[in-house]
C-alpha positions as CSV (number, residue, x, y, z in Angstrom):
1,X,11.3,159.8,-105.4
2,X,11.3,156.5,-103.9
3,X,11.8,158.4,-100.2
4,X,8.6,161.3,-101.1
5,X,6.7,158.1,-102.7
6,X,6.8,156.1,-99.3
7,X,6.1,159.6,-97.4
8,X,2.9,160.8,-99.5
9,X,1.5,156.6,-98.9
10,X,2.3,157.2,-95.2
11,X,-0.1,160.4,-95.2
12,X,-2.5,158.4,-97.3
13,X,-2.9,155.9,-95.2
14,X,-3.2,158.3,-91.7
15,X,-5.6,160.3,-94.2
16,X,-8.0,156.7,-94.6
17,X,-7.8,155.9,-90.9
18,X,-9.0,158.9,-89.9
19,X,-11.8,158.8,-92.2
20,X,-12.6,155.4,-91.4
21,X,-12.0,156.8,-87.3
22,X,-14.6,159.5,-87.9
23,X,-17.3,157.8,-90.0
24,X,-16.8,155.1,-86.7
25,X,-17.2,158.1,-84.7
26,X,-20.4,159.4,-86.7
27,X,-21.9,155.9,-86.9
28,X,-22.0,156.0,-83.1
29,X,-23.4,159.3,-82.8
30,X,-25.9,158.4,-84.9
31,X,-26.5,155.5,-83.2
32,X,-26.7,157.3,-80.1
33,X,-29.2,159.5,-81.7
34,X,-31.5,156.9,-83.0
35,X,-31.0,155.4,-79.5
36,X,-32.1,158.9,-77.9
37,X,-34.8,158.4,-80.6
38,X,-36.0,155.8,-79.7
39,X,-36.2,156.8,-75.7
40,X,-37.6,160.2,-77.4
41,X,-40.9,159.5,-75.6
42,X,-39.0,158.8,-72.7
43,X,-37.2,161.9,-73.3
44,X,-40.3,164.4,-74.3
45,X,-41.5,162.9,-71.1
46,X,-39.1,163.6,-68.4
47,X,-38.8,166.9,-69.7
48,X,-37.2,169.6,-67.8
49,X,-37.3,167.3,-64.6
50,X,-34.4,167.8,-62.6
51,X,-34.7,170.3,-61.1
52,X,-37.6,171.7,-59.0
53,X,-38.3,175.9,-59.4
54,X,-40.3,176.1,-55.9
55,X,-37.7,176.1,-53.0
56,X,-36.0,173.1,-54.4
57,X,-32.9,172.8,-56.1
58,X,-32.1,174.6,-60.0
59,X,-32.6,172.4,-62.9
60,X,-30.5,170.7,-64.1
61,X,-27.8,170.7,-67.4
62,X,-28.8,168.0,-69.5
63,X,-31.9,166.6,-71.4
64,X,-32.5,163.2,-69.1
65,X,-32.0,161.1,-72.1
66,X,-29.4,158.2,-71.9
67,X,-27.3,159.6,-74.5
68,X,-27.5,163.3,-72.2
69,X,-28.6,162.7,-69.0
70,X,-29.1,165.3,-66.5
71,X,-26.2,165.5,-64.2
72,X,-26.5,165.1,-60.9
73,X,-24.7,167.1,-57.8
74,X,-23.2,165.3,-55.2
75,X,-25.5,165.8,-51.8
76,X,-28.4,167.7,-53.9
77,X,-31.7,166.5,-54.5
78,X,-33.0,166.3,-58.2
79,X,-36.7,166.0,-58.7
80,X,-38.2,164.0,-62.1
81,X,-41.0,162.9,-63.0
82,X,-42.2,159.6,-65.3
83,X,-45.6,160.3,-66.3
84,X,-46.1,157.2,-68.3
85,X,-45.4,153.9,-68.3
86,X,-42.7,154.4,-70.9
87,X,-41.1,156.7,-69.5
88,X,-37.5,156.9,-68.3
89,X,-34.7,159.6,-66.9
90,X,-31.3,159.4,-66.6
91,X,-29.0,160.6,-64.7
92,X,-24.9,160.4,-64.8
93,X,-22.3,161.7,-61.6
94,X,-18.5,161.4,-61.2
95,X,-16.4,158.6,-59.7
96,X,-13.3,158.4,-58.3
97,X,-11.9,155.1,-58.1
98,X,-12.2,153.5,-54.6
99,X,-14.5,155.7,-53.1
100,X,-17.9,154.9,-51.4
101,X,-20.6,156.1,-52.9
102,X,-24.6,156.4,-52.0
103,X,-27.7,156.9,-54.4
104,X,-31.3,157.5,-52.6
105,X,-34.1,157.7,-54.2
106,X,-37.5,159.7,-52.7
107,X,-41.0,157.7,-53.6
108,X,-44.6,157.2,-52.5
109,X,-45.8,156.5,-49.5
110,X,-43.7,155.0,-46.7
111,X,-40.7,154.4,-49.5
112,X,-40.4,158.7,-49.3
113,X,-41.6,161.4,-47.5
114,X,-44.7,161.3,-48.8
115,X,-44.2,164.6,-51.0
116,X,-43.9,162.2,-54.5
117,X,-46.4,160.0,-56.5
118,X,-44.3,157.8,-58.5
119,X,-43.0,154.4,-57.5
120,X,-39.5,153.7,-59.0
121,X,-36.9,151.1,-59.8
122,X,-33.4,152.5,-59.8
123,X,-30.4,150.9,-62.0
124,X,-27.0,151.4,-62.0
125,X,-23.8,151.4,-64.8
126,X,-20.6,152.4,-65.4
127,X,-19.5,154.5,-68.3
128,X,-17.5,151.1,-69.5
129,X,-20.3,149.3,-69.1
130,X,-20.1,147.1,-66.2
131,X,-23.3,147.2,-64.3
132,X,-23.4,148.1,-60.4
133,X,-27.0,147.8,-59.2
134,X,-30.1,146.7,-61.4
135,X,-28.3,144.5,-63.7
136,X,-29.9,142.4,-66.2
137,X,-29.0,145.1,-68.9
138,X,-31.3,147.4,-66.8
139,X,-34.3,145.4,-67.5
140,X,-35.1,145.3,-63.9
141,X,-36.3,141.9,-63.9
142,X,-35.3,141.8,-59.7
143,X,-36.7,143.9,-57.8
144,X,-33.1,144.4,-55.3
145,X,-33.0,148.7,-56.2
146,X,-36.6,149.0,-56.1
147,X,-36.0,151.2,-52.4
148,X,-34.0,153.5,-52.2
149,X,-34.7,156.0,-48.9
150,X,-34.2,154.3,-45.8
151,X,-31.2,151.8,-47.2
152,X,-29.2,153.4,-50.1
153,X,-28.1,151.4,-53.2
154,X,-24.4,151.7,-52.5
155,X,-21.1,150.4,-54.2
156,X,-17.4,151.5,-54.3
157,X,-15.8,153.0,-58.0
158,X,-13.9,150.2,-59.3
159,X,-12.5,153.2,-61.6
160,X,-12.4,156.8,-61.7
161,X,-15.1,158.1,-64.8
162,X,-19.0,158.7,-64.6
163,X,-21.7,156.3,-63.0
164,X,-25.3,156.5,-65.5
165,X,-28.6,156.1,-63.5
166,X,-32.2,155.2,-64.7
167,X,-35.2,155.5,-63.8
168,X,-38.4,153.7,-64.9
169,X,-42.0,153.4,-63.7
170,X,-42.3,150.3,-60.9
171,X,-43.0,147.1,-63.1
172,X,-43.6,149.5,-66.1
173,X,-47.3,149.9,-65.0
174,X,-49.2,153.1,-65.4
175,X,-50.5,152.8,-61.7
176,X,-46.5,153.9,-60.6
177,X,-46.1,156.9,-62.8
178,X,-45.7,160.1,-61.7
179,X,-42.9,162.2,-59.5
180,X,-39.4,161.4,-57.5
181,X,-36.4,162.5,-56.5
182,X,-32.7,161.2,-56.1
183,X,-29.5,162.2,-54.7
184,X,-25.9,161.0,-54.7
185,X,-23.3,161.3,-51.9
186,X,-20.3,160.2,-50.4
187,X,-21.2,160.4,-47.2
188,X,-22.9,157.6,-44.9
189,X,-26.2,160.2,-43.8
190,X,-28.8,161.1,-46.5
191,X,-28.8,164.3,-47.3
192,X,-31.5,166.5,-46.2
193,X,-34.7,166.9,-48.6
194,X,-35.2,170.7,-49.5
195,X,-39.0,171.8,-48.9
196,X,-41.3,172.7,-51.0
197,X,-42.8,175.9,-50.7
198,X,-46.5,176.7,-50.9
199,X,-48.9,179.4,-49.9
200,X,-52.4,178.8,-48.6
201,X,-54.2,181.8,-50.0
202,X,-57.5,181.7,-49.3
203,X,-60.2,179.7,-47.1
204,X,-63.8,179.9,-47.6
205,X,-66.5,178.3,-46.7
206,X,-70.1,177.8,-47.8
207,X,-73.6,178.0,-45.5
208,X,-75.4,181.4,-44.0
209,X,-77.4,182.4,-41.2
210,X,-80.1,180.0,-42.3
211,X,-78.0,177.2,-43.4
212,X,-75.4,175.2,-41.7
213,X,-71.7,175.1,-43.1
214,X,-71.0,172.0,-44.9
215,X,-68.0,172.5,-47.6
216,X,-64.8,174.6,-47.0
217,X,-63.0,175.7,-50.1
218,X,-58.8,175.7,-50.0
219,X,-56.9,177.5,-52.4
220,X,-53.0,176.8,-52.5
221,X,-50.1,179.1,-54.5
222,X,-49.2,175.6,-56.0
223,X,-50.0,171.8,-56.4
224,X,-50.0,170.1,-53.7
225,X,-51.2,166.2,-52.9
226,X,-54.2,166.4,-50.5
227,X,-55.7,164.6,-47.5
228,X,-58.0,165.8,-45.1
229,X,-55.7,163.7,-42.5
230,X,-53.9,167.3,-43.1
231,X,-56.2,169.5,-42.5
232,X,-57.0,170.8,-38.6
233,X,-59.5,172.9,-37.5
234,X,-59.9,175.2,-34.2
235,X,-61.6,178.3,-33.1
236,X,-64.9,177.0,-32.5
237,X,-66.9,175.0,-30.4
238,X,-66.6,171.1,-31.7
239,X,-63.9,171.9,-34.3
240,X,-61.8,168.7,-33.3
241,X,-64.5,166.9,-34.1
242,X,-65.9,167.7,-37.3
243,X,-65.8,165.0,-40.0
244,X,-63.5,165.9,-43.3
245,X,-63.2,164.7,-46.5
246,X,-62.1,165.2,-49.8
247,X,-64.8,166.6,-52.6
248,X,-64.4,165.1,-56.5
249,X,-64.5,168.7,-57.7
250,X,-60.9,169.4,-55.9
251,X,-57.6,170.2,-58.5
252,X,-54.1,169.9,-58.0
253,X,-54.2,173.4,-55.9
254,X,-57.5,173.7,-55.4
255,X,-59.1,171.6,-52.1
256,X,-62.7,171.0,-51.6
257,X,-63.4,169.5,-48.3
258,X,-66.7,168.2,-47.5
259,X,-67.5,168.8,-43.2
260,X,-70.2,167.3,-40.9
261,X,-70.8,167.2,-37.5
262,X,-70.5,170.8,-37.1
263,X,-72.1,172.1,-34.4
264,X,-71.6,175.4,-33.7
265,X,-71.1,178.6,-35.7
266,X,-68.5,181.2,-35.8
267,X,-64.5,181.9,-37.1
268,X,-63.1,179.1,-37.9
269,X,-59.3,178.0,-37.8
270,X,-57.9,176.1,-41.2
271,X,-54.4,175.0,-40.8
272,X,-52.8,172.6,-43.4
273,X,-49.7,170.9,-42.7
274,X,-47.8,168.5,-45.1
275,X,-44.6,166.6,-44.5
276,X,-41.8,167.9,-47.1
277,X,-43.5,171.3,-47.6
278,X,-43.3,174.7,-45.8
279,X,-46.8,176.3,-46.4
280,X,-47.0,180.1,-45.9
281,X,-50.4,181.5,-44.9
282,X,-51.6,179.0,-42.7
283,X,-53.8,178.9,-40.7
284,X,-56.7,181.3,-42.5
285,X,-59.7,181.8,-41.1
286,X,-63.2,181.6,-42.3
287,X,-66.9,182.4,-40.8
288,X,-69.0,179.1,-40.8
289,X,-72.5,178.4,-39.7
290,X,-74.5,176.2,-37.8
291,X,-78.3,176.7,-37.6
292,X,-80.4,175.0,-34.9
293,X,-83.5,176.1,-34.3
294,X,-84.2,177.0,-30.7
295,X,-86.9,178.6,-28.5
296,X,-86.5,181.4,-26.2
297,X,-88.9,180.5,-23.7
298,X,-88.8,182.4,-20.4
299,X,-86.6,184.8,-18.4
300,X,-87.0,186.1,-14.5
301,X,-85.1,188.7,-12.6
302,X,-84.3,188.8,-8.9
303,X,-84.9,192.2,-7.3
304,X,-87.5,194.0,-5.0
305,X,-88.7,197.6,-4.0
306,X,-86.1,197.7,-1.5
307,X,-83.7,195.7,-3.4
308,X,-81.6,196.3,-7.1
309,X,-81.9,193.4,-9.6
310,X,-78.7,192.3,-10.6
311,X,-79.3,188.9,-12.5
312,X,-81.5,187.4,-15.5
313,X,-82.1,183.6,-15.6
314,X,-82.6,182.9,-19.5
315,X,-84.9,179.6,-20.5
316,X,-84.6,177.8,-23.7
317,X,-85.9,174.7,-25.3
318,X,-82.2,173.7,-26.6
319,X,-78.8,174.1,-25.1
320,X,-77.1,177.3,-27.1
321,X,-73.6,176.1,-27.6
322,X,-70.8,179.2,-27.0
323,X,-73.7,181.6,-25.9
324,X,-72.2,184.7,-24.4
325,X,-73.0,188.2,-22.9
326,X,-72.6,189.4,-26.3
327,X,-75.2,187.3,-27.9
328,X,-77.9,189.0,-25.4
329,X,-79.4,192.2,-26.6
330,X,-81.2,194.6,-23.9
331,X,-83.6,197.5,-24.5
332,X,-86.6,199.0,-23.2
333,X,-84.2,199.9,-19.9
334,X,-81.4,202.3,-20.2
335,X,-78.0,202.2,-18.4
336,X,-78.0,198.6,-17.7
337,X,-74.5,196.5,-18.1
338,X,-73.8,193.1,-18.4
339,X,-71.9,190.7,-16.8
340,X,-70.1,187.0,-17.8
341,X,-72.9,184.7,-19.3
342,X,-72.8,181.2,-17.1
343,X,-74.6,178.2,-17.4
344,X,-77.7,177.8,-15.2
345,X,-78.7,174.3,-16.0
346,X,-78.6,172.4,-19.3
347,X,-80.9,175.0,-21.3
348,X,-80.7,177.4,-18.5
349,X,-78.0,180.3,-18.3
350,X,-77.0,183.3,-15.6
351,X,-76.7,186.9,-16.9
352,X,-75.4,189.0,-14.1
353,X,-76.7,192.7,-14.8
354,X,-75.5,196.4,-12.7
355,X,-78.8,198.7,-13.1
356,X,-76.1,201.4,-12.1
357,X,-78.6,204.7,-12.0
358,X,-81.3,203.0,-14.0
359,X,-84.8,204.1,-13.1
360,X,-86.0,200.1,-14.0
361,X,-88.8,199.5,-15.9
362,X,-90.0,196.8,-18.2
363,X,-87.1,195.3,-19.5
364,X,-87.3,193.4,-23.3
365,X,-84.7,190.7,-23.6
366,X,-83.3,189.2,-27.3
367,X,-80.8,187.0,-28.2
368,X,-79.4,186.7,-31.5
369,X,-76.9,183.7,-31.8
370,X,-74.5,182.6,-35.2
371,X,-75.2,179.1,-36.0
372,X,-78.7,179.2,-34.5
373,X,-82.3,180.3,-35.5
374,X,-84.0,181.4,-31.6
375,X,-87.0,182.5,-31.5
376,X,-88.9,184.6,-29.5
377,X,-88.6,187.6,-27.1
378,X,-89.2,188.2,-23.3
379,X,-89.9,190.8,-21.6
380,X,-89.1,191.3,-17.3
381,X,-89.2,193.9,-14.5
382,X,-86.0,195.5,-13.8
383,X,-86.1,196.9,-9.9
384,X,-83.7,199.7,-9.7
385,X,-81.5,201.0,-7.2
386,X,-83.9,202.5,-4.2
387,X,-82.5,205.8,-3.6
388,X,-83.5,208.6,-1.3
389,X,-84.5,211.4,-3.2
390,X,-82.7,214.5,-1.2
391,X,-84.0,218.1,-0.5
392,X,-82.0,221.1,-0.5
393,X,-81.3,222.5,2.9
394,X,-83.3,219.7,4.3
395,X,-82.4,216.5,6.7
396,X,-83.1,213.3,5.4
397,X,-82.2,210.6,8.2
398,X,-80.0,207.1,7.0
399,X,-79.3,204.0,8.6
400,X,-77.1,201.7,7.3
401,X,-76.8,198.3,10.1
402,X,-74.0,196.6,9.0
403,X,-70.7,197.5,8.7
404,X,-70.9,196.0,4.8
405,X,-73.6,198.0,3.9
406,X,-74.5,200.9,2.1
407,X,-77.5,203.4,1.8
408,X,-78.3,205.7,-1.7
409,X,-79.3,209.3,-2.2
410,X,-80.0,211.1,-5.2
411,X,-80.5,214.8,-5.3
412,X,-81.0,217.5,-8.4
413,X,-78.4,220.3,-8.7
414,X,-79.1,223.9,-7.7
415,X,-75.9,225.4,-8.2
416,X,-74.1,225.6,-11.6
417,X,-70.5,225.2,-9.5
418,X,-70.2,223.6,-6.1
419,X,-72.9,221.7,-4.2
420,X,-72.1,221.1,-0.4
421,X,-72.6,217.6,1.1
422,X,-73.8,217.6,5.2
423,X,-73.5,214.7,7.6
424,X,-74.8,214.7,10.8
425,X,-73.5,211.8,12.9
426,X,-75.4,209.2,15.2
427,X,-74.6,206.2,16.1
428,X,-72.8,205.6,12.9
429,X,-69.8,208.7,13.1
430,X,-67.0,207.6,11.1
431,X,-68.7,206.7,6.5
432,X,-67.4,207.6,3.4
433,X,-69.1,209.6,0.9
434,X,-69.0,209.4,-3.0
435,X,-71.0,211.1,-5.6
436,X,-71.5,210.1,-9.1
437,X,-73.5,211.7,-12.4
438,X,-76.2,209.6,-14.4
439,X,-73.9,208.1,-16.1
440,X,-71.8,206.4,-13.5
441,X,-69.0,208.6,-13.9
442,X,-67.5,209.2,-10.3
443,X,-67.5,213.0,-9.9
444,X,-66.5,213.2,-6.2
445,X,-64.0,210.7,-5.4
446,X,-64.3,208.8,-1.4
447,X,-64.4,210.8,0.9
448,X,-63.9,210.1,4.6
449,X,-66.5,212.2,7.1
450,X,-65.5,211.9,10.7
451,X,-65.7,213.8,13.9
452,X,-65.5,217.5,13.2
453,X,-65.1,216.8,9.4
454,X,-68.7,217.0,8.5
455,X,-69.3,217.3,4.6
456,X,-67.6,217.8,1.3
457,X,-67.8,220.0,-1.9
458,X,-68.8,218.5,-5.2
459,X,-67.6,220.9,-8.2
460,X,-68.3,221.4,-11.5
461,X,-72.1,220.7,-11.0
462,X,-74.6,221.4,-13.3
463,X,-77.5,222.7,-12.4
464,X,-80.8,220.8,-13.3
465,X,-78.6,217.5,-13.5
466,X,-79.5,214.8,-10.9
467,X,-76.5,213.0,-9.1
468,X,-76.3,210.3,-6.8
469,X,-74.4,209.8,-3.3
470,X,-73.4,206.9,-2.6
471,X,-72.5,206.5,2.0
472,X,-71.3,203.6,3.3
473,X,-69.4,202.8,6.9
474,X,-65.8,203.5,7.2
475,X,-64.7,200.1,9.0
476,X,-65.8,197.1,10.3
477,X,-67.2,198.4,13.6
478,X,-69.4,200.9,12.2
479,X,-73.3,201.0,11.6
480,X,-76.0,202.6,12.6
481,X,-77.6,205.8,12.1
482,X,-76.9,209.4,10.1
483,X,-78.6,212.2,8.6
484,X,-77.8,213.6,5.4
485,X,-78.3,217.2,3.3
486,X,-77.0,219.2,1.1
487,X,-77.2,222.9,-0.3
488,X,-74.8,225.3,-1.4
489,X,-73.3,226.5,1.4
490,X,-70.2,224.9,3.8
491,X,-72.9,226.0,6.6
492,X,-74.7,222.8,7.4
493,X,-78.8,223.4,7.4
């Protein structure tokens, strides 16, 4: 009895410590809970900070509360967040005792890479409780861990077990709240931030053919810190020197950008660029205006009886910045083309023109620019091409004296298949011949007419058409004088 007596106290006594172990136990976890508690604003705060869902690392297990911090993996960036000036994370990562180990930390401004608003202080414990960096019973009352990118906070595990970070707000002060990131390592480099990814979806810009562009409107996939520092603009005339800046009515993914100094209209090139983020869709482009009201005031045109016109000077009362060809409009004359546009003077520009097989006329001239209001319309005399108007079966005599020369005919079909060309040599016996329709299509390619080869067929004629031969000397020595003909026959007239 004695012997189960002293057994059954044993067990009674093993029975009390352990209830006096677990109510220990529970006291602590409830102390721990009312701790959490009373970080619970802290906690509600951070959230679901650590990790970052848009091309940065998976979030992280944990709640970011002292008594459950998020934990951290060694050479990964966690992103967090402390919105208020109460708020605090924390964070916890293995040790093994002796080892070097590194914590940065990614901030505002020149402390970061400029892709995060808050500006942190950083502490350091061990799970025992001895403090390695921001001691002071993390109070932070230095300010030793308050940069952590260029220079980590580093220290070597006086034991093997877990490390506990937290972050608070610079100072506690409202003005440092908002988002940062931190990393642990082993090695000596810092590990590589991950970008974030954004899309620039759209760019549009305000302004019209009567008013001048002077807001452009970017929309991103996601939030994104803005400066117009970040913005660049190309495509038109003066686009590296437009003015920017940064419209009250922009949101977190939503940019309004206030421009001046633009002064010319037409596609314009939006790129945006930001340190620590890969942004899809850029650059977009947009149409904006510039309207300057200008004066069309005169326009003349070389050319005589004898001679083709083959350029238009253009007046105006203002330079037209980035006028072109295609801003001039041409009627009243059919068949003309256009050359290159070229400046002629400060409001003054060169349009070269080819009448082709024009008959001339009265030519009306318009030009129609974006980004400007000119007005008026001129009107000039276009001389055409002289050519000699051929007869069928008869002689017409040519006389071409210079060996860079050419001379013109022009004669009307009379055959619905082959028309015969005739030359009869003089003191010019070695051309070329070439025959074109009205519409400048070559339908008889060069030919070379010397000694006893004397003329050339032209096929597939239509009869009633006019087409034009065009006869000029075969080489440098030649010149002088010809006659020409042609009918329907390889018998010359």
């Amino acid at each position: 009895m004695k012997t189960v007596s002293k057994i059954f106290g044993i067990f009674t006594l093993i029975a009390v410590i352990g209830l006096a172990i677990a109510a220990c136990d529970n006291g602590s976890s409830s102390g721990g809970s009312k701790d959490s508690g009373s970080k619970s604003g802290g906690s509600k705060d951070s959230g679901n900070k650590g990790g970052n869902t848009n091309g940065g690392p998976p979030p992280l297990s944990g709640s970011g509360t002292e008594a459950d911090p998020y934990r951290l993996t060694a050479d990964v960036w966690a992103n967090g967040s402390v919105p208020s000036s109460t708020s605090e994370v924390w964070y916890s990562f293995p040790v093994t005792e002796g080892t070097v180990y590194r914590v940065w930390w990614n901030e505002q401004g020149s402390i970061g890479n400029n892709t995060k608003t808050a500006d942190v202080v950083v502490g350091a414990r061990y799970s025992f409780g001895a403090y390695i960096f921001g001691a002071s019973g993390l109070n932070f009352s230095n300010t030793s861990e308050d940069s952590g990118w260029t220079t980590p906070q580093s220290f070597i595990a006086e034991q093997s077990g877990a490390v506990t970070l937290r972050v608070i707000p610079y100072g506690k002060s409202a003005s440092n709240t908002g988002t940062f990131g931190i990393v642990y390592s082993t090695l000596s480099t810092r590990p590589d931030v991950p970008l974030i990814l954004v899309t620039l979806n759209s760019v549009s810009a305000n302004g019209s053919e009567t008013q001048t562009t002077t807001q452009l409107t970017l929309n991103f996939s996601e939030p994104i810190p803005f400066s117009a520092d970040y913005v660049t603009l190309s495509g038109v005339s003066g686009a590296s020197s437009i003015s920017k800046s940064i419209n009250s009515e922009s949101s977190s993914s939503h940019l309004v950008l206030n421009i001046s100094n633009v002064t010319a209209g037409g596609t314009l090139s939006v790129a945006y660029a930001r340190v620590g983020y890969d942004i899809s869709g850029s650059p977009q482009q947009t149409v904006i205006y510039f309207n300057s009201y200008v004066t069309f005031n005169s326009i003349s045109a070389n050319g005589s009886a004898t001679t083709p016109t083959t350029e238009l000077i253009l007046n105006f009362s203002e330079p037209v910045s980035g006028l072109s060809a295609d801003d001039i409009i041409l009627s009243g004359v059919s068949g003309i083309s256009k050359g290159s546009l070229s400046p002629s003077g400060s409001r003054s520009y060169r349009l070269p023109i080819n009448v082709n097989f024009s008959d001339g006329g009265i030519l009306t001239v318009e030009v129609a620019k974006t980004g400007y209001n000119i007005s008026g319309s001129q009107q000039v005399y276009i001389y055409p091409r002289p050519f000699t108007q051929l007869t069928e079966n008869v002689w017409t005599n040519g006389n071409i004296p210079s060996s860079s020369g050419e001379q013109w005919f022009r004669f009307t079909a009379t055959a619905s298949v082959q028309q015969y060309i005739h030359v009869n040599f003089g003191t010019l016996s070695d051309l070329y011949v070439q025959v074109y329709d009205r519409n400048g299509n070559i339908v008889k390619v060069q030919t070379n007419l010397y000694g006893s080869y004397r003329y050339t067929n032209v096929s597939l004629v239509i009869i009633g058409q006019v087409y034009y031969i065009r006869v000029w000397p075969y080489g440098s020595s030649d010149r002088g004088i010809y006659s020409i003909a042609f009918n329907t026959s390889t018998t010359a007239p």
